[in-house]
N, C-alpha and C positions, 0 to 999 in steps of 0.2 A: 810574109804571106798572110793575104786572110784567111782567118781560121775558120768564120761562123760557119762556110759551107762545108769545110770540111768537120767538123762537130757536128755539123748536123747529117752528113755523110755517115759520123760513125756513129751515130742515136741507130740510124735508121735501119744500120748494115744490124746490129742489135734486134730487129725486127719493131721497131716502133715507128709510130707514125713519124709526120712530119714538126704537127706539134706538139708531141712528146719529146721526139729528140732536142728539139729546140730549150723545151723546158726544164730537161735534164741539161742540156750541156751547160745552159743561163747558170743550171742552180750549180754543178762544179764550178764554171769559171766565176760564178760572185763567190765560191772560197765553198761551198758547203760538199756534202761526201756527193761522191761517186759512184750511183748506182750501180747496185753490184751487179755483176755480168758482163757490164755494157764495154770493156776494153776486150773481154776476151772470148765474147761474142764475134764484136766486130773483126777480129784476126783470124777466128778458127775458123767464122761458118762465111761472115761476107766481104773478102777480102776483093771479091769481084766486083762488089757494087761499092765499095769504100773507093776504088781504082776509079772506077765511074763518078763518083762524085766527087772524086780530089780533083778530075780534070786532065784525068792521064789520057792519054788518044789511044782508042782500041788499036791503032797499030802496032801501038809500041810494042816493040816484044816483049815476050813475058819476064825477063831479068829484069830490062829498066821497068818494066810497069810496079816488079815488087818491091825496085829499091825507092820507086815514088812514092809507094805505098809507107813504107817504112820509113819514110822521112817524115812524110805528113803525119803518122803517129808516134816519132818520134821528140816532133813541134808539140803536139797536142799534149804529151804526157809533162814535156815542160813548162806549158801553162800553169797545167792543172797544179803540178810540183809548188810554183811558184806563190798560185794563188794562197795555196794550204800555208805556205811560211809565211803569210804574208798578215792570216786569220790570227794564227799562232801568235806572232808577235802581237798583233794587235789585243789580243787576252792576257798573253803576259801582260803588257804596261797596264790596260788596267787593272790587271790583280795586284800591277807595283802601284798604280796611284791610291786604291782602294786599300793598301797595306799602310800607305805615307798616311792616308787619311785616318784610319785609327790609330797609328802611333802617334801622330797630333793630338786627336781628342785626347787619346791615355793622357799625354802630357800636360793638357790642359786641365784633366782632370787636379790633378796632383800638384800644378802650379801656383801660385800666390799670386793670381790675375783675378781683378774683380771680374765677378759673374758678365756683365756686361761686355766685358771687351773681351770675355770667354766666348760669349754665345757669336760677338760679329767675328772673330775669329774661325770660330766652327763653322757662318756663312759661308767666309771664304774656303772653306775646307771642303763642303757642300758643291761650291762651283766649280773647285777643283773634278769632279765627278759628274757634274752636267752640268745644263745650262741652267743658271737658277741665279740671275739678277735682282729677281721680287722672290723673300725668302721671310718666312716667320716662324718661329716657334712658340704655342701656345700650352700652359696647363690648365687643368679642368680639375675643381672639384666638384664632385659629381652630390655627396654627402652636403655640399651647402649651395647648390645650384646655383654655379659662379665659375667663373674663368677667368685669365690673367693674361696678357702678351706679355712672357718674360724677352721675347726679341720680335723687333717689327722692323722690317729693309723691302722698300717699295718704291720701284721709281717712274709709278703712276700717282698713287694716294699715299704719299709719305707722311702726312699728319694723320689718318684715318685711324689710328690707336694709339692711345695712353698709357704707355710700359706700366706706369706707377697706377694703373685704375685697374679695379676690379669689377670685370663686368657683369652683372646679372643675367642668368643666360635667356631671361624673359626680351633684353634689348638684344639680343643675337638670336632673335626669333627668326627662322627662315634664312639662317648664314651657312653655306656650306662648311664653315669651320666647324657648327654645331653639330652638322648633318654627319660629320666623318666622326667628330668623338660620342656619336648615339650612334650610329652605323658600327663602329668598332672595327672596320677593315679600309682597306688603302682604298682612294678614290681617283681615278688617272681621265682627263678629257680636258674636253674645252668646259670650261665653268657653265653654260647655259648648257651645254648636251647634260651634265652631271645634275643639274636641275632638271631636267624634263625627265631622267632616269628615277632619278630619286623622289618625283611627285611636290618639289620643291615650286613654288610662285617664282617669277622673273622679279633680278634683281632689284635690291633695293639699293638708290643712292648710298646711304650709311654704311653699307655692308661693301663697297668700295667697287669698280670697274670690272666686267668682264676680262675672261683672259683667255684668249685664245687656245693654252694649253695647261692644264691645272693639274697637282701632282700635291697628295697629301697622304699620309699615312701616322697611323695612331702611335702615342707612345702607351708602352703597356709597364705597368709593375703587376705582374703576376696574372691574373685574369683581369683587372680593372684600367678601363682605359683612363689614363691620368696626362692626357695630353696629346698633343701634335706635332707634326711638323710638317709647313708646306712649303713648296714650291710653284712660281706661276709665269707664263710669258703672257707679253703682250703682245711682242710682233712676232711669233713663230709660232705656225700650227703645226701641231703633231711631234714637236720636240723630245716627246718624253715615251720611254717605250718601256714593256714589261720588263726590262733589264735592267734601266731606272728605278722603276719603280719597286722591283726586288733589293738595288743597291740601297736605297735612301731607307726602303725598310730595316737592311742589315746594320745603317749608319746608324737610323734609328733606338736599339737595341743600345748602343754604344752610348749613345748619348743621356738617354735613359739613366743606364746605369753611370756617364757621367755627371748627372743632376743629381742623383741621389747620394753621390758620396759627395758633391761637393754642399750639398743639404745636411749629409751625416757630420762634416766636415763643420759645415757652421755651426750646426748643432751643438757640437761637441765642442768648439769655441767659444759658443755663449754659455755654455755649463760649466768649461775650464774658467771663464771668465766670474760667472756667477761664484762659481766653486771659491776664487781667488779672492775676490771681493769677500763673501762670509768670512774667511780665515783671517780676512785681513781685519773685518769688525771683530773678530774674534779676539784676536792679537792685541787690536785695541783694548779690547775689556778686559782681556788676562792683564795687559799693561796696566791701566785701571785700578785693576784688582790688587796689583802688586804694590802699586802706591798708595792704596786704601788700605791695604795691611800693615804696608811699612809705615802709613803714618799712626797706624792703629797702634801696631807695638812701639813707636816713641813714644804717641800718650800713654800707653797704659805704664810704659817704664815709669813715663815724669810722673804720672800718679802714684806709683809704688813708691817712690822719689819722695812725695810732696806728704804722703805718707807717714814716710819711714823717717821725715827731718822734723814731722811736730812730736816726736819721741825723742832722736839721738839727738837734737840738737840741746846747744848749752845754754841759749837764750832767744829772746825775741831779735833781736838783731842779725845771730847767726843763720835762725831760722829764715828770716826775710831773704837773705843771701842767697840761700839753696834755693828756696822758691824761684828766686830771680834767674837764677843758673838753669834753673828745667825748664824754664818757662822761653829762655832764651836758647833753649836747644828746639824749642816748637816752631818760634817765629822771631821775627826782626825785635829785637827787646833792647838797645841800645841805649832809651831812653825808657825807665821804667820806674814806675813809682806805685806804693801801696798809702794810700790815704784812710785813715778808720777817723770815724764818729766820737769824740769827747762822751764823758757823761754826762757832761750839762747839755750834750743834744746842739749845742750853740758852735761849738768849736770843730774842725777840722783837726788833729796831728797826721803829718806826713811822716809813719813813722818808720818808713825807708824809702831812700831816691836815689839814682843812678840817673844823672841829664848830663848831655855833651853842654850845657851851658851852664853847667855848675849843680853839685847833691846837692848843697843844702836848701832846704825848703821849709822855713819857720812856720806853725802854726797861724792859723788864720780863723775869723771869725766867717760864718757860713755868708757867702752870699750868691753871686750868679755864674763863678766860672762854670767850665766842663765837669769837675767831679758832682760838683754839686746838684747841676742838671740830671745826672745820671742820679743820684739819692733822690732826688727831689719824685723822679719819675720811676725808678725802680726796677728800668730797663736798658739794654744794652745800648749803646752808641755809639757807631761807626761812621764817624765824619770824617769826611775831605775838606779841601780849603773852599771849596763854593759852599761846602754844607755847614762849615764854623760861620762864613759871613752870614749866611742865610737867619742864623739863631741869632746872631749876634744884629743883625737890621731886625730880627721878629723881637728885641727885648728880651730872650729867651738867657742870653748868656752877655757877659759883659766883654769889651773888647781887650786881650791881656796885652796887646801894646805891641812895641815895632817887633817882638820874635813870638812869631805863629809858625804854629804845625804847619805839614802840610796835610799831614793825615794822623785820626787820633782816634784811638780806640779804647773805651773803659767798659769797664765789665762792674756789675753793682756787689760785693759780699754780702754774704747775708747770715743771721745767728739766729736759730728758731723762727725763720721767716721772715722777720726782720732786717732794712737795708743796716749794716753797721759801717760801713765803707766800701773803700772802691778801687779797685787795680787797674793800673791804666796802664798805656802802650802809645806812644809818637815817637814820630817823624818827621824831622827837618829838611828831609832832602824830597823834592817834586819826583824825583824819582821813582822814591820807597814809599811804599802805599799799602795799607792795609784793605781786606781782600773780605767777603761775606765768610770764606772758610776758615781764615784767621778769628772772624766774631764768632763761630762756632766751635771753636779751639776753647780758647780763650773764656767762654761761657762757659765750656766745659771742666774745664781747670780750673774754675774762678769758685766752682760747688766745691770744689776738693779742698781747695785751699783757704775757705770757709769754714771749713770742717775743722781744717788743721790750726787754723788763728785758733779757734774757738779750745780744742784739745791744746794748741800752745801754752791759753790764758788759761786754762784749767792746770795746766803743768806748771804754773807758773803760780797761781798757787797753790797747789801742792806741795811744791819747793820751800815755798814762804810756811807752808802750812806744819811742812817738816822740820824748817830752819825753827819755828816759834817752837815746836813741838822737842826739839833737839835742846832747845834752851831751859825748857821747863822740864825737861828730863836734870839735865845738868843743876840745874838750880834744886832739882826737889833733889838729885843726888846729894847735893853739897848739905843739902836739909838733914837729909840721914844718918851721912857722913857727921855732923855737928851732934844731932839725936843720939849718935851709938855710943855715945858715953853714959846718957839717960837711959836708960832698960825703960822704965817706968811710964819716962814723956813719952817713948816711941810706942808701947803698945797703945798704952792711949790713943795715942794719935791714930793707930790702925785700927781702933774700934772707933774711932769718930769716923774713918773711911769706910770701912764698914756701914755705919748707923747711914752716911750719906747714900752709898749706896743702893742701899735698900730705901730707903726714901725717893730714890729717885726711881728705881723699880716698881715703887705705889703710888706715886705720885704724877701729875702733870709737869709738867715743864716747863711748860708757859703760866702757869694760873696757881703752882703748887697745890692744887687742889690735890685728894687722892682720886687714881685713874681708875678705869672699869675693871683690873685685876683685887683691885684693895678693894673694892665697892662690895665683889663678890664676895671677899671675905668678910666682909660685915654682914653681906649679908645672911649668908651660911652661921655664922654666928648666932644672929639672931633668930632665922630659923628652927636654930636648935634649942634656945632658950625658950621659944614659945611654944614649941612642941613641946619642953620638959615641962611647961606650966612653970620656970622659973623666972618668966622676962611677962612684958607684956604686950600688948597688941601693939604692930608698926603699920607703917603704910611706904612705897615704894613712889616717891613724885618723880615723872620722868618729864622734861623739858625741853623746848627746841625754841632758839630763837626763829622769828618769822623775818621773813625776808632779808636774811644776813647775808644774804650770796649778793643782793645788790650793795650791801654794804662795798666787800670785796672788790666787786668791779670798777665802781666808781669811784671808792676814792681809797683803795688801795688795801691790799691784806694786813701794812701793820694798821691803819687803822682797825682792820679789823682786829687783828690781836687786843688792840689796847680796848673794844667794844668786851671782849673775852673776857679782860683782864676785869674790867669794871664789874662786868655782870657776877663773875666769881663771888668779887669783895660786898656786894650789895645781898647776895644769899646768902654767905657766914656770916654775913652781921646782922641778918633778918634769924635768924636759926639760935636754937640753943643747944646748951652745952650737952654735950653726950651726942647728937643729932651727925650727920656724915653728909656733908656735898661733895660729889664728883663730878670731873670733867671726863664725858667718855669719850669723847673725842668729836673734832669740827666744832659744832654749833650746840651740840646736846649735852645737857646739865643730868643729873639724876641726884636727889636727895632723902635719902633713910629718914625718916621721923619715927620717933615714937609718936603714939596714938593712944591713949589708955581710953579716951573719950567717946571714939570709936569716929564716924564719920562725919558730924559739923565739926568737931576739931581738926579734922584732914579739910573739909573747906574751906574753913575759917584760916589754917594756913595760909593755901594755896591760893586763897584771894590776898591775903598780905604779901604773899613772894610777890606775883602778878604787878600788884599794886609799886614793891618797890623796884620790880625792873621795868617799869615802867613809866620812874622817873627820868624827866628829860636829862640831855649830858651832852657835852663840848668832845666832838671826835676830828681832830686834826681839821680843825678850823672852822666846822661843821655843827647842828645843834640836832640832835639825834633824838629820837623818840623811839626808843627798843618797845617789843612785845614779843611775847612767849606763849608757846600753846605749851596746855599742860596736862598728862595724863598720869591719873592715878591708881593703882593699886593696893588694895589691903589682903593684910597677912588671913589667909583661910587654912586651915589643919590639910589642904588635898593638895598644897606648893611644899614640892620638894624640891626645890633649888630654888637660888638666887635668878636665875638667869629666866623661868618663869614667869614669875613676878617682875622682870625687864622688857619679856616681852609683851604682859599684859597689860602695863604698864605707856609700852609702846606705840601698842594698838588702842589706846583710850587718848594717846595724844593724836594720833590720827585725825580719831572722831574728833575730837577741840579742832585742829586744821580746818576739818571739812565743813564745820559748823560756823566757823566764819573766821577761826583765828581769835588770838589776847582773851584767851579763856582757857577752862579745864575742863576732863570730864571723869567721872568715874567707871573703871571699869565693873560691868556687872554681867549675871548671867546671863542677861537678857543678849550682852553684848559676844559673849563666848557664844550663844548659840546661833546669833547673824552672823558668824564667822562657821561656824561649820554649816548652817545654811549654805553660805556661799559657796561654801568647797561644795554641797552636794548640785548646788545649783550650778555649777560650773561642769561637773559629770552630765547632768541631763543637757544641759546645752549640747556638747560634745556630742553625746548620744544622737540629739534632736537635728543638728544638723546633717549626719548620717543619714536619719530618716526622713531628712525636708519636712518638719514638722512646722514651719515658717511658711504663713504663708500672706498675701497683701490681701486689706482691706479698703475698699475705693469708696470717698466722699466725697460728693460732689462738688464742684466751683460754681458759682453759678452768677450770674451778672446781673447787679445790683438793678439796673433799670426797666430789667423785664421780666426778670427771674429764669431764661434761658441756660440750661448747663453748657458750658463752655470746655468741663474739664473738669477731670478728678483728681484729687490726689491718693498714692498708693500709702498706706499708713500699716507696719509692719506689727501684724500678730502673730504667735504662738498657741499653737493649737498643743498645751499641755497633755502626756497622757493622765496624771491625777489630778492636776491642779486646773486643769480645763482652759480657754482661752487668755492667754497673757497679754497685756497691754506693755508696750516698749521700757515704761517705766520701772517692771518689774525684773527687768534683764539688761537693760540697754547700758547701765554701768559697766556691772561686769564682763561684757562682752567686750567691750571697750581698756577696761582694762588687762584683761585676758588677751587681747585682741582676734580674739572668735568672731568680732561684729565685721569684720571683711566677707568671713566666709557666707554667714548670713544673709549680709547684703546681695552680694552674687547671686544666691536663691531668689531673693525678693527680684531682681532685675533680670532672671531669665525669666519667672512668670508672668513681669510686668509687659516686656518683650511680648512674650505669646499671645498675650490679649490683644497690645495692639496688632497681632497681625492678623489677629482674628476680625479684624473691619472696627466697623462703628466711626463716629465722630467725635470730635473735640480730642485736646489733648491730657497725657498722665501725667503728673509730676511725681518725684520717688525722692525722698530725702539721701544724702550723700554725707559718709562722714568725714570731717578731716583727714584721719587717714589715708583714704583713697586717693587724695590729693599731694598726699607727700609719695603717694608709689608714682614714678616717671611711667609706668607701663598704664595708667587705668584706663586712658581714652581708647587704644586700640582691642584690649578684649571685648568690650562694652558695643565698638562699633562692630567688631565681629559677630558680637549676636543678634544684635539688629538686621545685618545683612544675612546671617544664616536663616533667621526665621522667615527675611520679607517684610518685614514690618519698614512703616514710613517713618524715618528717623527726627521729621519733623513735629512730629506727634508724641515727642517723647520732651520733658524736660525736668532739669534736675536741680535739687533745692539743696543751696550751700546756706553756709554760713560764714558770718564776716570773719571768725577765724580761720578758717581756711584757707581764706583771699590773705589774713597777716603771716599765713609762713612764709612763702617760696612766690610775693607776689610774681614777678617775672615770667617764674615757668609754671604757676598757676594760668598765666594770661596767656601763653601759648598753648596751654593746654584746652583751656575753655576756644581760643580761635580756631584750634582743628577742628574740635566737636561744632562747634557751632558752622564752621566750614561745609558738615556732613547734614544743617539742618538741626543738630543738636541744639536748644534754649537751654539757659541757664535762667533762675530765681532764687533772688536772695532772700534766705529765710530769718524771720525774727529779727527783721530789722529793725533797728534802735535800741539794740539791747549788747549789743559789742561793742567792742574799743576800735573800729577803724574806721579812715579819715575818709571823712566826703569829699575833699578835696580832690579827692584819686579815683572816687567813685566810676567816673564816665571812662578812665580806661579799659576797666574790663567789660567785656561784649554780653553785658547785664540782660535780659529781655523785660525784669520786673523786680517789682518789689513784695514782700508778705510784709504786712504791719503784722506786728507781734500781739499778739493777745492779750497782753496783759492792755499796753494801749486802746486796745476795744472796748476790755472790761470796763475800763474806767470812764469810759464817754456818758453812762447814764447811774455812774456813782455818787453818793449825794456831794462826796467828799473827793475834789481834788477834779473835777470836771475840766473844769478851765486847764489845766495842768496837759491833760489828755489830750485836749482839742487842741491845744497850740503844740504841741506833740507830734498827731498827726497831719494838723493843716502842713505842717512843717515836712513832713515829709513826704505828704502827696505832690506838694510844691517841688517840691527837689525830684521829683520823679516825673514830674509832667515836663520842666525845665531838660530833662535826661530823653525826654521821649521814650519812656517805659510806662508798663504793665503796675498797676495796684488790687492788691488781694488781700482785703481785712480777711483776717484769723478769728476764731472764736466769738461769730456771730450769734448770741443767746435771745437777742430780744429784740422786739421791734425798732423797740429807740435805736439800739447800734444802728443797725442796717438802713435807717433812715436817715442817720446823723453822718453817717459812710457814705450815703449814696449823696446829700447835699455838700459836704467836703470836697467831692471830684472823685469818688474812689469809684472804679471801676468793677471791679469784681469781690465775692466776701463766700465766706465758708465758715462752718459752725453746725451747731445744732438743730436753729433758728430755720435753716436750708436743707439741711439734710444729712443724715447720721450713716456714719462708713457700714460698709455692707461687702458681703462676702464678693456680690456681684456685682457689676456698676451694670444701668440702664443705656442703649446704646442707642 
């Protein structure tokens, strides 16, 4: 039966129109509710007009018309019944495919499937719940204004995006992908309606094909939209409805928090991973560690070892043994031999050897194998077989014949610095090969066992020393033994041991002269007889040979003993009887004289001693010319000890030193009171530098050919508080001796600083003493106050002298290349009047030369002219050849400066030019 008329029968019977009932009954039979009323409307109130419109004939009587009645709605309630079960099911299955679909993602989440075949997977999961062919999900950093297609399935524009590119969202300008993750809510249409909504321009090619039906929604972590996910048709409009777009919302959600674990996931994999990796360098280094310890404590054992066998052992041979034994618990020692140095320096003994090819190893005269390369050079050598042939084609080593190492390692011994031999280490087999850590072994060991040869060969003789000592025991015993019958002979004999020994208690050892202990008692003797008025006047000569230290060096301490031994026998036989020479030790003589004559007889000596130690003599092959400085003292009533008169004695031989050497002097008061002079002049210094009482005087430079100042020099005064202005000469010793003249200096070169930073032109020069050059530290305080103050550092230079250049040339020259580096000149002062070589001159970064004054003086002297000129022409010559600066010194007189300026000399200073002054003009 058709129903529409009868539905619309019972809308109406209901009291509704025609098309309302139609609309109601449309909306039950497509499945939706059942306006309330409308069934039991239609039965209570219009069952007459239901009757009518089912089509019942008003004749019918009224039983069949009501059971027409009642069929027709009893059809209609079965529709309706049907439809409802039919909605029902159709919500069940999707809330079962919408349940499959997140128990997929869960599982996806949590599976071991790479990201990519997770996300095309999850498409499919996507279509399982609509239509969604053309499918991408994108994320968005929104903090680096950039976006990523982590999934892109289109099958209009399937190349249109780059999984692996990230895109700047400036090139997704005007893309609905951008517009939904700025918009932050779902977007559902046709793509060009979602454009005209959204106020968006018509699409752009790049941003890929309209879509008839477009469906996206945000992905959220928390409030911030961090992504997308769309869906799009190409051939169906209207596909997608708010049911949709509710679902892919809730899929959404899912998915989200599937990204993010499988983010948390990677994360935590690359950290397990990272984690795994450190422990594992770690592991390593503990490893490492464990072998750098364990090999730590083998050596230090074999050193306790190496040790403890130059003590217990019973000989040089056992001792080699043991050596050999630690040494071969370090590394491969199978072949191992110790080679030491003869005494004649010429011979090798191999005085132990352990070779697979046989120990014994005869002495040999030096020449080019491997130990000897290693003496010759004094350093370690770790050759292979390319690196033997390689010496062996350089001539460096000779070739030892058909059985060669493959690998061979010697290590140099050494005694007081000295190579004395060599412990070596090879290998026969291509296999076994010595290693850089083995030469660091092996170096290491090789100091130890240096130590221990050396404590060996000392035990060794102490052995012999005991063994002679044991014998002459025994023998004097047997002496005794034979003696003890003689009461008589044996005391005897113990008062001649006696008598020796106390001879040897006053006496020298070398020279039997008496020593500075017997000296004192002479002279305390003596002192007390001329105090009593029972003796008479003496005199104390104290004596040092001159320059016996180069004796020593050059041709060896016994000669110099036998120079001792000489000079001894030349003073007792120059001396009379009753008189005392001693030897107080090294180099220094001291001789008691009487004097009754007073002092030309103490000169008249001391010129005859002088005289005959200073006859020439034959010294181990050599023809010797000795001299002696000699200082004297006489007995005055206010010395009460010996020791005195030793030292005044001392200090008078000084003065002879300082006065030129091979003479004497007498000590006098004059000379006691420049000795406390000094001590108090060494207080006021101290004092003075405290108060910057130093301060520079500037004289001009000025150039010879126009008289223009070029430059001053700073010349160091003493603004004394009693003694008023001091010139260098009066201080500049002891400062130097004392070594105060550093601190000095410093004063003098912070005010010199100041000034040049205070402007002006030309440059300073400041004298520099030795000293300063042997401190490693002087160039960077000096360039520190140059840059504290500002001052141009090229306006500054500093006047050495040639000794200064003879100590430490080397790091003299890098010294003077920093500074000069900074602008700093250097000027050699008083040139021609030191001992260094011109030959070397143009090494260091010289700017100029000072001719020495005395040179100047002499240019217009009646005497020695010629001498001066060729002098200087000589030296200008050498400095114009250098491409340097010249500055005569102590220009006095017209003649110099005329005779300097036709020379070549370029600039000159003096009096003549201009006299130092508090202030220079600027």
């Amino acid at each position: 039966m058709a129903l529409g008329w009868q539905a619309a029968g019972l809308a109406t019977c209901a009291g509704a129109s025609d098309g309302e009932a139609w609309a109601r009954l449309q909306q039950v039979l497509d499945g939706g509710p059942v306006p309330d009323g409308v069934l039991g409307a239609a039965w209570d109130e219009g069952e007459a007009r239901l009757a009518a419109l089912a089509g019942c004939p008003d004749t019918l009587e009224p039983a069949r018309r009501q059971a027409w009645c009642a069929a027709a709605r009893t059809l209609l309630e079965a529709e309706l019944h049907e439809r409802r079960l039919q909605a029902r099911v159709q919500e069940l299955e999707q809330s079962r495919r919408l349940q499959q679909a997140l128990y997929e993602i869960a599982d996806l989440a949590g599976g071991e499937v790479e990201m990519q075949e997770v996300l095309a997977r999850l498409h499919g999961i996507i279509g399982t719940l609509m239509y969604a062919p053309s499918c991408y999900i994108v994320e968005y950093d929104e903090r680096r204004g950039s976006l990523r297609f982590l999934y892109y399935a289109d099958d209009r524009d399937p190349q249109l995006a780059d999984g692996g590119r990230e895109w700047p969202v400036q090139e997704m300008a005007d893309s609905l992908t951008l517009a939904l993750l700025r918009h932050g809510r779902a977007l559902r249409g046709p793509s060009a309606g979602i454009r005209r909504a959204l106020g968006l321009p018509q699409r752009s090619r790049r941003h890929g094909s309209d879509s008839l039906d477009w469906l996206g929604v945000p992905l959220r972590r928390g409030e911030r939209v961090c992504g997308a996910i769309v869906v799009q048709s190409y051939d169906r409009a209207g596909c997608y409805s708010e049911e949709d777009r509710a679902l892919l919302g809730f899929v959404a959600q899912h998915v989200q928090t599937m990204l993010d674990r499988r983010q948390a996931q990677v994360e935590l994999e690359r950290r397990v991973l990272e984690r795994t990796l450190e422990l594992e360098r770690a592991n390593r280094e503990l490893q490492e560690e464990v072998l750098e310890r364990q090999r730590a404590e083998r050596l230090q054992h074999a050193l306790y070892r190496i040790a403890e066998m130059a003590v217990s052992s019973q000989g040089p041979e056992q001792y080699y043994a043991k050596v050999h034994a630690a040494v071969d618990d370090l590394l491969y020692a199978r072949n191992f031999y110790i080679a030491l140095l003869a005494e004649d320096q010429q011979t090798i003994e191999f005085v132990y050897s352990v070779d697979q090819g046989g120990d014994h190893r005869p002495p040999r005269r030096t020449g080019k194998g491997l130990t000897e390369y290693v003496m010759r050079t004094g350093t370690t050598l770790l050759a292979h077989r390319a690196d033997i042939d390689r010496l062996i084609a350089a001539g460096e080593v000779h070739d030892p014949g058909p059985v060669r190492a493959s690998s061979w390692l010697g290590v140099p011994l050494r005694r007081d610095g000295e190579v004395v031999g060599v412990i070596a280490v090879q290998s026969y087999d291509p296999k076994i090969s010595f290693s850089s850590d083995d030469e660091r072994l092996l170096s290491f060991v090789a100091h130890n066992i240096g130590t221990g040869l050396a404590r060996q060969a000392a035990q060794e003789r102490l052995r012999l020393a005991h063994a002679d000592l044991e014998r002459r025991v025994a023998e004097r015993t047997s002496e005794l033994e034979r003696a003890n019958e003689q009461l008589l002979a044996q005391i005897g004999e113990r008062l001649r041991a006696e008598q020796r020994l106390t001879h040897q208690a006053l006496h020298d050892a070398l020279t039997g002269l008496p020593n500075r202990a017997c000296l004192l008692d002479s002279l305390g003797a003596a002192l007390r007889r001329a105090g009593d008025g029972a003796g008479h006047a003496f005199a104390v000569l104290f004596l040092d040979l001159d320059r016996f230290k180069v004796v020593n060096d050059s041709i060896g301490h016994a000669a110099g003993d036998e120079l001792l031994v000489e000079v001894a026998r030349r003073l007792v036989s120059a001396m009379r009887p009753g008189d005392v020479v001693a030897r107080l030790g090294g180099d220094e003589f001291a001789v008691l004289a009487a004097c009754p004559d007073g002092h030309d007889e103490v000169r008249e000596l001391a010129r005859r001693l002088l005289g005959v130690i200073g006859q020439p003599l034959w010294v181990a092959g050599r023809e010797l010319f000795p001299s002696a400085s000699m200082g004297i003292a006489l007995w005055h009533p206010r010395y009460r000890s010996g020791e005195e008169l030793l030292r005044d004695a001392d200090a008078a031989m000084y003065r002879a030193k300082n006065e030129g050497r091979d003479r004497y002097a007498m000590f006098d008061e004059a000379m006691r009171e420049q000795a406390v002079r000094s001590l108090d002049l060494e207080a006021d210094l101290r004092r003075a530098i405290q108060r910057r009482e130093f301060i520079p005087y500037y004289q001009p430079i000025v150039r010879l050919e126009d008289g223009a100042v070029v430059g001053h020099e700073a010349l160091l005064r003493w603004r004394h508080e009693k003694r008023g202005l001091l010139s260098p000469a009066a201080f500049i010793a002891l400062g130097e001796e004392s070594g105060l003249i550093e601190q000095v200096d410093w004063l003098l070169y912070e005010q010199v600083i100041e000034e040049l930073a205070r402007g002006g032109s030309g440059y300073i020069s400041v004298n520099v003493s030795p000293r300063h050059f042997r401190s490693p530290g002087f160039a960077r305080p000096l360039l520190g106050l140059l840059d504290g103050a500002g001052a141009d550092p090229a306006r500054l230079r500093l006047e050495i002298t040639e000794v200064a250049l003879m100590d430490d040339a080397p790091r003299i020259r890098r010294m003077l290349d920093s500074l000069r580096a900074r602008g700093v000149g250097a000027l050699l002062d008083d040139f021609g009047t030191g001992f260094s070589a011109l030959s070397y001159l143009h090494r260091f970064p010289i700017l100029g030369l000072k001719i020495d004054r005395s040179f100047v003086a002499g240019l217009d002297a009646e005497g020695g002219r010629e001498e001066s000129l060729a002098l200087v022409r000589a030296i200008l010559a050498l400095s114009h050849s250098l491409g340097m600066e010249t500055v005569g010194e102590g220009i006095e007189t017209e003649a110099q400066r005329a005779t300097l300026l036709e020379l070549g000399c370029s600039a000159g200073q003096g009096y003549l030019l201009g006299r130092p002054s508090a202030c220079r003009v600027r």
